[in-house]
N, C-alpha and C positions, 0 to 999 in steps of 0.2 A: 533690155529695159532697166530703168533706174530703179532703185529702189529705197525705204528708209533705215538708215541705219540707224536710226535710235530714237523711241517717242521717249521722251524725259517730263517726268513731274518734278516741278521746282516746291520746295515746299514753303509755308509763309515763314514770315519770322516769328519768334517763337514770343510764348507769353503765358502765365499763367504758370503753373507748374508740368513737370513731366506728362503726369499720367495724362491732364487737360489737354497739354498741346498734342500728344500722339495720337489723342482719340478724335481732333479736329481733322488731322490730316486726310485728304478727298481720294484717297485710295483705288476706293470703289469707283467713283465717277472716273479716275482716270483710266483704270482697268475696261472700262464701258467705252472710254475714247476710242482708246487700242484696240479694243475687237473691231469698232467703228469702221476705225482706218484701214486694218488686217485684212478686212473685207473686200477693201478695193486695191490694196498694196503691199506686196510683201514688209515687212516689219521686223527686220533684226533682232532690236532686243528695245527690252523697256527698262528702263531705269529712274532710281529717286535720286535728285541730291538736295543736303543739308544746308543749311542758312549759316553763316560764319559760325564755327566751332566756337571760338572762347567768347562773344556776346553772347551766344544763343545758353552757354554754362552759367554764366553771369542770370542770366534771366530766370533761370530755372532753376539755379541755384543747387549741380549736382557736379559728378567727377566726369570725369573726362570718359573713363572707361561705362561709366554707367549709362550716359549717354549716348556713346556711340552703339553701345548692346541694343538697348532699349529701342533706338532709332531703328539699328539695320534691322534685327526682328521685327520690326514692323513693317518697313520699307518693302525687304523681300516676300513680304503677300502678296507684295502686286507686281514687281521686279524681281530684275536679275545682276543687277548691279546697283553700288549705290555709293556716292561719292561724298567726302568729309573734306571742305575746304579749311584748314588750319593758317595761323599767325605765326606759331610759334613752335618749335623743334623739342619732345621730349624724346630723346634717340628710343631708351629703353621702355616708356610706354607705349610708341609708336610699333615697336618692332612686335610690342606682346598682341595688338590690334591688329596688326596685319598678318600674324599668327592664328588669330581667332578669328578670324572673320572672311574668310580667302575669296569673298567678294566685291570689297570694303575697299575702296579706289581713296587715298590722301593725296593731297599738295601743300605744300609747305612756301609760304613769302621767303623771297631771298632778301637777305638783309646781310650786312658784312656780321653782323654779329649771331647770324645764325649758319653760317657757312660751317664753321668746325662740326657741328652736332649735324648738319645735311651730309656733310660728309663722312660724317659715321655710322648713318644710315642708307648713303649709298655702296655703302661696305657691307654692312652687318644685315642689311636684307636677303640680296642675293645667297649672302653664309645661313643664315639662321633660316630663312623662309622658303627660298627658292628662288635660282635664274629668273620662271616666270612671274615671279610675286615682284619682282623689280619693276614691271609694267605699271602695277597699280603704285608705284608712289614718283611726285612730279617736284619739282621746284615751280613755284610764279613767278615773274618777273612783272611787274606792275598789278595793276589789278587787275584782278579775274572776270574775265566777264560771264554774262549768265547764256550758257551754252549745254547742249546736251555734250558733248567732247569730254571726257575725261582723263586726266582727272582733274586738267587745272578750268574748274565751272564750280560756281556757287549758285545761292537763291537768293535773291533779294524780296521775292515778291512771289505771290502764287502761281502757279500758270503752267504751260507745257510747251516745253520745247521740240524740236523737230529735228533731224540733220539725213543727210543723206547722201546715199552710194553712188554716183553715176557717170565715173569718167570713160569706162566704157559705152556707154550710150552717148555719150557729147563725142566720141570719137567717131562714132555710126553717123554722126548728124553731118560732123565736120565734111567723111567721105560724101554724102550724100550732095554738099555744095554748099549747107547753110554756114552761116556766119557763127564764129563762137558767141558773140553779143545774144543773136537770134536763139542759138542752141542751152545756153543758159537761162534766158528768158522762157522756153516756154516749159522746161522741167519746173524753174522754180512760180510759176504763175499755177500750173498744175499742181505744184505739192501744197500751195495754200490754200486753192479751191477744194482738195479732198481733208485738209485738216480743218477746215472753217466748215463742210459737209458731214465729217465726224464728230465733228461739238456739237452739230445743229443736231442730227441725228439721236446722239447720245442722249439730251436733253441736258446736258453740261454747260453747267456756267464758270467752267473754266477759261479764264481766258490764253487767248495764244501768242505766247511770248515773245516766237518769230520762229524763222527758218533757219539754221545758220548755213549758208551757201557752199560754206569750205569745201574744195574739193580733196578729198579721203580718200586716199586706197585699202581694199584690203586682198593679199594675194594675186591674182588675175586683175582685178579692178585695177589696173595700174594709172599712177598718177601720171609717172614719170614717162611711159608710153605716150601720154595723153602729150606731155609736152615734148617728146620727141616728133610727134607727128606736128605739132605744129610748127618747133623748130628746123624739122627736114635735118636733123643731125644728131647725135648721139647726145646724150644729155650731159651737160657738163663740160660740152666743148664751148667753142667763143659763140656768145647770145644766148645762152639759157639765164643768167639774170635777166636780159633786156622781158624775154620770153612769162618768166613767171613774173617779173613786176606786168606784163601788158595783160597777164591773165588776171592776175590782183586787182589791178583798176576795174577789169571788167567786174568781176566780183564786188567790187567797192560799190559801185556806182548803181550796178543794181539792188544792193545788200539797202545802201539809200532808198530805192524808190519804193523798195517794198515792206522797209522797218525792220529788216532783219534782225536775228539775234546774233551774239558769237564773235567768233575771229573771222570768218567769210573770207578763208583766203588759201593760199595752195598749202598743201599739207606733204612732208616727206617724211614720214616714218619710215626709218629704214627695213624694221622687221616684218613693217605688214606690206612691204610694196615689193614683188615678185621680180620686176625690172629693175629696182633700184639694188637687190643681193644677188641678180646677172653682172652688175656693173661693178658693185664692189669687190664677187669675186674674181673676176679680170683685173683689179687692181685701175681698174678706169674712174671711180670711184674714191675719193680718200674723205676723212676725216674732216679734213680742213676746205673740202668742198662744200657737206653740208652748213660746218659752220659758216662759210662764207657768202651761202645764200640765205642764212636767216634775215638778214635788213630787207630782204624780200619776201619771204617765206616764214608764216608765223612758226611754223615748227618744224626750224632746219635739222633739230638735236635733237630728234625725237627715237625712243625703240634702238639705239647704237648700243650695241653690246663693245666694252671695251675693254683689256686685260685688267683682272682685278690688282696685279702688280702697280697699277699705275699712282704716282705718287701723288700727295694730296694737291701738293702744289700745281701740277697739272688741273684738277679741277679746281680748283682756286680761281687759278686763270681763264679755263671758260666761263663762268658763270660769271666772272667778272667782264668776260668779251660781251655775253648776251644780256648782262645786266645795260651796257654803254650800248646796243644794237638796239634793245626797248625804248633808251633815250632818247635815240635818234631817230626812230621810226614813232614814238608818243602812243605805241601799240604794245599790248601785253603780249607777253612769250611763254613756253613753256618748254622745259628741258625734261626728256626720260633717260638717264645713262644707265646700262646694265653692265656693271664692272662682274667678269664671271672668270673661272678659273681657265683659262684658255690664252694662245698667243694668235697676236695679228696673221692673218690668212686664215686660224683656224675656224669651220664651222661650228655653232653649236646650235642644238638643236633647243628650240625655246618654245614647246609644248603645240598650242594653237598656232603659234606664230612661223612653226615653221623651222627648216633650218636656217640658220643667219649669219653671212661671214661677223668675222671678228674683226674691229679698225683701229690701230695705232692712231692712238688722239693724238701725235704730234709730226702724223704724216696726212 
């Protein structure tokens, strides 16, 4: 059976001063969703994310650190995660926040002119914080859209977001004879009749922000099984683009009919998908694979651990590849790189996530 992998409260945008807007925030009523939901559906995790960092500073007229304290302590009463979408790259306040707050998920806009300071933060994380504290910080590449995904999701507006686990259950459906069209249909037609029966229940006038359809692995959940079974072939051999653009449309098209939220599209995190570090460590698997399915796949470059030797100018040029993959595809991306002290083949082990080979970004 499927499950949700994350109810998210968007919070509004901000007004008024600090103490005013935290004490608006609907906490409670969303905590009353979640038990709602919980009731009829297993329920992962809950999470708050924040409304643009430097307007919402601007408005309230406080520091950056003060803010993000202020928030996540309040956020984590009712959550377990809580995401900080940023503009701009301070390497060394950034590194002191994700120091303090080892729940506190950032993304950071790619801009040519914040690339040096992303990239000193794609260093000095992993060194100062930890392999797994690389997880919680992203780059965007366009704009963020509003999704419970972390970490590249902001708020634009109040509401609760939705996402969810289920590529093993569309594989149950697939064996069974139905159609992937049919088998995505009735999961997600199911999961907005139990979050629209959760608000009603609740007595919640929160509204629902959408579903976001992406299909996600984590562990077992495998994405990349999901599209072996449909391509009848190892993944990554000839037809897995044709494969995950046919699965994307499907997702498009229903993400359409039913106002979705999100990216609603195939997801490859290398560290959380159990098939996908079979394949890498066979070497079947390379670097320039995943990169080469992102104009398909909103996050080809996602959870890669890759030697912290590597020189900047290497990440230079990826984010410059999926910066030019955004333009072309007119969809927002999002990059996780874990540069960790380890060589290509080696595993390392990255807490929840598992052990995870190591990939030569320029193999």
């Amino acid at each position: 059976m499927y499950k949700f992998r994350a109810a998210t409260y968007h919070a509004p945008p901000a007004s008024g001063n600090l103490d005013s807007y935290l004490s608006r925030l609907k906490l409670e009523e969303f905590n009353r969703v979640a038990k709602e939901l919980t009731a009829k559906k297993e329920v992962w995790s809950l999470r708050v994310v924040s409304p643009p960092v430097e307007e919402t500073l601007r408005i309230l007229d406080v520091r950056l650190d003060e803010y993000v304290e202020s928030f996540y302590e309040k956020a984590m009463q009712a959550a377990s995660y809580v995401a900080f979408p940023l503009e701009n790259v301070d390497s060394n306040k950034l590194i002191g926040l994700m120091s303090s707050f080892d729940r506190a998920y950032f993304s950071v806009t790619y801009r040519e002119e914040n690339v040096e300071k992303i990239c000193e933060v794609l260093r000095r994380v992993p060194e100062q914080v930890g392999w797994v504290a690389a997880s919680r910080f992203a780059v965007a590449f366009g704009e963020r859209p509003v999704t419970p995904y972390f970490p590249v999701t902001l708020s634009t507006r109040e509401g609760l977001s939705l996402s969810l686990l289920y590529p093993n259950h569309l594989t149950e459906k697939l064996n069974t004879g139905l159609t992937l069209a049919d088998a995505l249909r009735s999961v997600a037609l199911e999961a907005y009749k139990l979050a629209y029966t959760a608000l009603d229940s609740s007595g919640s006038q929160l509204p629902l922000l959408g579903v976001d359809l992406s299909l996600s692995p984590w562990g077992s959940e495998s994405v990349a099984a999901l599209l072996e079974r449909i391509l009848s072939m190892t993944l990554f051999s000839p037809g897995t683009f044709t494969v995950i653009r046919w699965v994307n449309e499907h997702l498009h098209a229903l993400a359409r009919s039913l106002y979705a939220t999100g990216f609603n599209e195939v997801m490859l995190p290398l560290a959380e998908d159990d098939r996908l570090k079979e394949l890498a460590a066979v070497g079947h698997l390379k670097f320039r694979d995943l990169l080469a399915a992102t104009p398909a796949c909103v996050t080809g470059v996602d959870m890669v651990p890759i030697p912290s030797s590597t020189e900047e100018a290497i990440l230079r040029w990826i984010m410059r590849d999926l910066e030019e993959v955004r333009r072309l595809k007119g969809k927002p991306l999002g990059m996780r790189l874990l540069l960790v002290d380890a060589e290509p083949g080696d595993e390392v082990d990255l807490g929840m996530f598992g052990k995870t080979p190591v990939l030569d970004p320029v193999l």
